[in-house]
N, C-alpha and C positions, 0 to 999 in steps of 0.2 A: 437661798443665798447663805454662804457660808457666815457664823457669828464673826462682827469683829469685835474686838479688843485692842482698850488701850495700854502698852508696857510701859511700864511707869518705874525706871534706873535710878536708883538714889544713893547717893556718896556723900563724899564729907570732904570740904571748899578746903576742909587744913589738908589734907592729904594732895591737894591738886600745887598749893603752897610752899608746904616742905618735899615733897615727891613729886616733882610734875612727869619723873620717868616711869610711871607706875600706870599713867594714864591710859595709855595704847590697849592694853591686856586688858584694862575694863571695858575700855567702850569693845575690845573684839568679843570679851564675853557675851554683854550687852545683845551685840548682834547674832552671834548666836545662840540663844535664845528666844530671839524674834523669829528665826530661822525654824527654827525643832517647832515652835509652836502654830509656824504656817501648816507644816509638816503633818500637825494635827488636825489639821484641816479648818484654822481659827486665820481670820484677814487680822495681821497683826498693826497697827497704828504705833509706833514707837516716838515717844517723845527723849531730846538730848538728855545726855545724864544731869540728872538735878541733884541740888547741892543746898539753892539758900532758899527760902520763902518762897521770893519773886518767881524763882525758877519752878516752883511746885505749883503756882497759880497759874502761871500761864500754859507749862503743860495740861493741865488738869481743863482747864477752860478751853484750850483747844481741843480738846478729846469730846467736852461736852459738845461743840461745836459739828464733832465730826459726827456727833453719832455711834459714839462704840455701848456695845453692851455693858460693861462693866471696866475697870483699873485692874490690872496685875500688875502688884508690885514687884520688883527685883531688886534687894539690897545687895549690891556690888561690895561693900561694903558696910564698916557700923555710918551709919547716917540720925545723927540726933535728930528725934520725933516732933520735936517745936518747931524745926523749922519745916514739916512737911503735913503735920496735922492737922491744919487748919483748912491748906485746899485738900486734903482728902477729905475730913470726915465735913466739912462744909458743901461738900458734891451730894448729890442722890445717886453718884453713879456705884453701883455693888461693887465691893472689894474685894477680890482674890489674892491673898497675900503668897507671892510663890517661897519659900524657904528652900534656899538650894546654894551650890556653891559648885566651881568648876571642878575641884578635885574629887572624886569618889572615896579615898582614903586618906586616915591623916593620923597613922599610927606613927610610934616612938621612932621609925627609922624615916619620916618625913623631914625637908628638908626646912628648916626654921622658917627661911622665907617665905613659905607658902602659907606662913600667915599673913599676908597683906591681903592675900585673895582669895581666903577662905573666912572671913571670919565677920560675914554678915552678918550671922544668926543672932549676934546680939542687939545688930540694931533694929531686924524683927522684932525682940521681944521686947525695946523697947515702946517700937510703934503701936503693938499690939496691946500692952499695956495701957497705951495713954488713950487709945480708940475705945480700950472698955470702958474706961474709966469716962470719956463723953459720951455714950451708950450709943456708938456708932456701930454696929452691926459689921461684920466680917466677916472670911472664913482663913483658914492656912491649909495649904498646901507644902508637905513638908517631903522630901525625899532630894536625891541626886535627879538631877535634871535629867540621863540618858535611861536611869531604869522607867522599861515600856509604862509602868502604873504613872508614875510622878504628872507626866504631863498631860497624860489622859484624865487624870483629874482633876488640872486645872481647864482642857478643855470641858469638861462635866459641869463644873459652875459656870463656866463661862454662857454654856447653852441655856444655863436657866437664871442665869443674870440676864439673860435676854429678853425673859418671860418679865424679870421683876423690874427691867426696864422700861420696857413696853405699856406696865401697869404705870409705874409712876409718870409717863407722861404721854397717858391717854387723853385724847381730845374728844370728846361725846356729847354727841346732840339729843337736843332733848324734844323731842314733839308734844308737849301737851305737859300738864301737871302730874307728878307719880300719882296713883290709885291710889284717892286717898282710903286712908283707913290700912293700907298696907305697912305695919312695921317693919318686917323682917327685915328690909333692905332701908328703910328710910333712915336714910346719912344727908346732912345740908352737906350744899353744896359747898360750903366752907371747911366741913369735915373731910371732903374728899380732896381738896382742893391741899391743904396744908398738912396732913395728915397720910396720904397718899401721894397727889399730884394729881391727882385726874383733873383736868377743866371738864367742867360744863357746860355748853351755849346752847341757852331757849331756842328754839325758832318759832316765832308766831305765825299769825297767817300771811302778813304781807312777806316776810320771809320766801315763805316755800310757793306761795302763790307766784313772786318772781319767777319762780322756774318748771312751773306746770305749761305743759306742750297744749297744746291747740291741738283738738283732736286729728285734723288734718295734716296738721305736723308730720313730714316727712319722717322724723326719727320715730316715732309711734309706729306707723307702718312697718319700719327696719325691725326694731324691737317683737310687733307683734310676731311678725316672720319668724324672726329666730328664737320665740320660746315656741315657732310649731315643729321647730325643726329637734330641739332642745330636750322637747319637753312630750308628754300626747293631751292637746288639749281636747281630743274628742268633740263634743259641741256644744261650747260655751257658748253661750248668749255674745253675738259682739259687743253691743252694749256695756257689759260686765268687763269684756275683755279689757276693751281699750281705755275703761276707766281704770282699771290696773295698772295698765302700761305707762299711763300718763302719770299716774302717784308714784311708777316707779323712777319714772325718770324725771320726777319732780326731786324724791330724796336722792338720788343720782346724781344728782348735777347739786343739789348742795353738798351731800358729802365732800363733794368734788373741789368745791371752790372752798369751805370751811379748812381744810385736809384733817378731815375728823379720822376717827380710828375703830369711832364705832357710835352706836345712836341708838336708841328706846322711842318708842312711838307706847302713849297711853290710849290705846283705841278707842273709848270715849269721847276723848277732844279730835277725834277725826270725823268730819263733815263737809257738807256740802260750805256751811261760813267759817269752817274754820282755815279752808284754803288747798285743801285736796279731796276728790269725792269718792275716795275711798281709804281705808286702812290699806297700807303698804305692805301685806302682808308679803306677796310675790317680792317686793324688794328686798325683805329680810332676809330671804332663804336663799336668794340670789348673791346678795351681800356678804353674806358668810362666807359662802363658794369662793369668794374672792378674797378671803383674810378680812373682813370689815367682822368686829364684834356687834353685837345685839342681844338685847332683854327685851322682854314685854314687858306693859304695865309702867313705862315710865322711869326703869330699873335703869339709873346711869352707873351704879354699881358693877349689877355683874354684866354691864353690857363692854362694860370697860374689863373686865377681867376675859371676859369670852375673846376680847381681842388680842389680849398679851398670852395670851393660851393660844393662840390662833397661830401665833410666831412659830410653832416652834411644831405643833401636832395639830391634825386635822380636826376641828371643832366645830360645837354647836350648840345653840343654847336647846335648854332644854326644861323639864319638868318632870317630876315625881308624881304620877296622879294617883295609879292604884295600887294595892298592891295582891299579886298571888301569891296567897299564903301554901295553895299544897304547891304550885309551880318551885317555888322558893326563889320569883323573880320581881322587879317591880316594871308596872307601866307605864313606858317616857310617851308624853306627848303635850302639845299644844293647843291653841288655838288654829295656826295655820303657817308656823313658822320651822323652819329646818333648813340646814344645812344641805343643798339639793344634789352636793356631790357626794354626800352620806347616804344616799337613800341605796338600797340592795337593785333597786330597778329603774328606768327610765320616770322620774316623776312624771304624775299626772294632774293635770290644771283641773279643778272644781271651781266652780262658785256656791260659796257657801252663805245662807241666810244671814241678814245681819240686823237685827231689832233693837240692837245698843245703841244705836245714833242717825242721825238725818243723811247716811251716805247709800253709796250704792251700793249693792252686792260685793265683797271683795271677790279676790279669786286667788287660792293658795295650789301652791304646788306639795302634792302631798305625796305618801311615800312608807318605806317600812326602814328604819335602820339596819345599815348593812350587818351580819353578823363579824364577832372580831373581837379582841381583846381591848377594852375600852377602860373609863374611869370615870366616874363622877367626880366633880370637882366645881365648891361653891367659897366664894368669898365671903365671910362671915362677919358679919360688925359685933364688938365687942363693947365693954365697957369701958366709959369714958370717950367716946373714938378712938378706941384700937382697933386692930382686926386680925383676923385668922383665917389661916384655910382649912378646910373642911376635906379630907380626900379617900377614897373609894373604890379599889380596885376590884375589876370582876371581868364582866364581858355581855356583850351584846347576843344574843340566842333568840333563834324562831323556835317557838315554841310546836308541839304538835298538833294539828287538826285544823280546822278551817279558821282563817282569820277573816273576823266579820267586821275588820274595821279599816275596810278598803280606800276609807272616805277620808281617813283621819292622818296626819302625822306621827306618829307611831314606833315603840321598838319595845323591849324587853329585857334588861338588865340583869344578869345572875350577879350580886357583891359572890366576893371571896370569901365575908362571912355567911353564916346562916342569914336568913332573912329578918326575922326579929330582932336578933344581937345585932344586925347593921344598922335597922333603923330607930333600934334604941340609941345607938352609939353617933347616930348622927345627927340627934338631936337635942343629946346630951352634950355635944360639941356646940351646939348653937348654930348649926346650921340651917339658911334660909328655904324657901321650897324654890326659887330661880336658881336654873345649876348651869354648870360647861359639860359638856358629854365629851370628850378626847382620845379618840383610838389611839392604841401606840403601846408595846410591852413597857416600856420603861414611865410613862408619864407619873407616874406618883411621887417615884423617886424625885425625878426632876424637878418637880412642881415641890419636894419636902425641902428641896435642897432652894428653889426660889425664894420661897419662906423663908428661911433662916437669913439670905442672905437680905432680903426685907425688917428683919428683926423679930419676925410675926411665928407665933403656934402654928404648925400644921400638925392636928388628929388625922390619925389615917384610923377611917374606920370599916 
């Protein structure tokens, strides 16, 4: 679905007062601008030309309302900053400030009047001014509106305003306590909550026990069907199976009724008493496929980043486990979780041993990363509760010779640096070992340009 965006028209109430014949030619600007930037292929939301306060709150809050990725400004005119700063930098929604004007020229043989309707740019630099100065985060966008670059780069934040939207108001479930002893990622949930936006909500046992199927349950039957049609489950244990099927569409139907965005399950706190009788490993991998974010280990962090990455490029949570020093690659995999429309071939269902807690065998769908021009990409907590991203450009590669790791989840990472300088550099940056995997040529970019428009460092390493 194409980004939307909300245009955000700002003028000054004295020009509507002493000139109300000037009016017409803004608002037709106005509209075309909304026009060129459908053009760009962005769902444009346009709120009426705003002028006083009142008029900047209620635009802006309808915009939150609606859902758009991010604010683009357009000064129609100089519009003093007091009265429109409050509801923008009071919003989490990113700002693209467009600096543009109808005329393309405005040399000595211009006609005087064409300064009523050219001559925004200073109320840009007011607003922009007073936005640093409350350390609201922006970007500017500066050109004529019809040259092909201008608005292609406001479409370009626009798509990774989508990403930094998405983050700030991720909903993510939490099954079990994070793993303790795990720093890298551990942010209270207060940190992520006002410092981010991510909510959090526990689910205990009577939670998700509410929505575990009965093994006779008609929908278990449907589901088991069509991960045989899906998937090659070769020959699972049923036992194992349908304990799968049931955990899956136990977190199934709470995501569902939550409208989470994404969830972490700590597999320890999965058991027969704690309300499902198996790790949902199959629903993760399932879940992704579907735009739903996921971390292991309890990680509501980057389980919540895996999903606002998800918006935009096809993702997956992942892990750094070995690495090949003569290959000059490293080895992604998990316990049992992937992305199952990533995989290079028809995943295949295992049931995998499981000695960590009182459940039953889970059963993952496992797989090889498809090869393709990919990205690591980890959200990194800082000091004080800041945060940063961590980003990685390279590619996913089979390697040559027999792969003996049929069983497992699995892929191969070449960085665009050497091998060493990468993982020096990535963890000189502070990045954690829970990552996003993201094919796509461009994701780095877009994901450096999310950051900024977040206020956040992105190391590209």
């Amino acid at each position: 679905m194409a980004t939307k965006v909300g245009l955000l028209p700002l003028y000054l109430e004295l020009y509507d007062r002493a000139m109300p014949e000037v009016r017409p030619g803004v608002e037709a600007f106005a509209d075309q601008i909304a026009a060129a930037l459908s053009e760009h292929g962005l769902r444009v939301a346009r709120a009426p030309v705003c002028r006083l306060a009142d008029e900047f709150r209620c635009a802006v809050r309808r915009f939150e309302q609606e859902g758009v990725a991010c604010l683009v400004t357009l000064h129609l005119a100089y519009s003093p900053s007091l009265e429109s700063v409050d509801a923008i930098a009071g919003s989490r929604l990113p700002v693209v400030v467009l600096d543009t004007t109808p005329d393309a020229a405005f040399g000595p043989g211009t006609d005087p009047a064409a300064i009523m309707r050219n001559h925004g740019i200073h109320g840009v630099q007011d607003l922009c001014s007073v936005l640093r100065r409350r350390g609201r985060p922006y970007t500017v966008v500066a050109g004529h509106w019809s040259a092909p670059a201008t608005l292609a780069r406001v479409a370009e934040w626009a798509h990774a305003a989508e990403i930094a939207t998405a983050l700030r108001t991720a909903r993510v479930g939490l099954i079990g306590e994070p793993f303790r002893g795990m720093g890298d990622f551990a942010v209270t949930e207060r940190a992520l909550r006002e410092a981010i936006g991510v909510e959090v909500l526990p689910c205990g046992r009577p939670v998700i026990a509410e929505f575990l199927p009965a093994t006779d349950d008609p929908a278990v039957e449907r589901e088991a069907r069509d991960l045989g049609e899906r998937c090659d489950a070769g020959d699972l244990p049923q036992g194992a199976l349908l304990a799968s099927v049931r955990a899956s569409l136990a977190v199934r139907r709470w995501i569902a009724r939550e409208r989470l965005d994404a969830f972490s399950v700590n597999f320890l706190a999965v058991g027969r008493d704690a309300g499902l009788p198996t790790v949902p490993f199959l629903e993760a991998s399932l879940a992704m496929a579907r735009g739903v974010g996921y971390a292991g280990e309890g990680d509501a962090l980057t389980a919540a980043f895996v999903a606002a990455v998800a918006r935009r490029h096809p993702t997956s949570f992942t892990e750094m486990f070995c690495p090949d020093w003569e290959g000059g690659t490293v080895f992604l995999s998990h316990m049992g979780e992937a992305n199952v429309d990533l995989l290079d071939v028809r995943p295949r269902l295992i049931c995998r041993p499981f000695p960590w807690a009182d459940a039953e065998p889970p059963v993952a769908a496992v797989g090889r990363f498809r090869p393709g021009e990919a990205a690591l990409l980890n959200l990194a907590p800082g000091p004080g509760d800041t945060f940063g991203i961590v980003a990685a450009r390279g590619e996913i590669v089979h390697p040559e010779g027999e792969d003996r790791f049929e069983e497992s989840v699995r892929g191969w990472f070449r960085p665009a640096a050497v091998l060493p300088d990468f993982l020096e550099a990535y963890s000189h940056a502070g990045g954690t070992h829970h990552l996003a995997l993201a094919y796509g040529a461009g994701v780095v970019d877009e994901i450096e340009r999310a950051a900024r428009l977040l206020g956040w460092r992105c190391d590209r390493v």
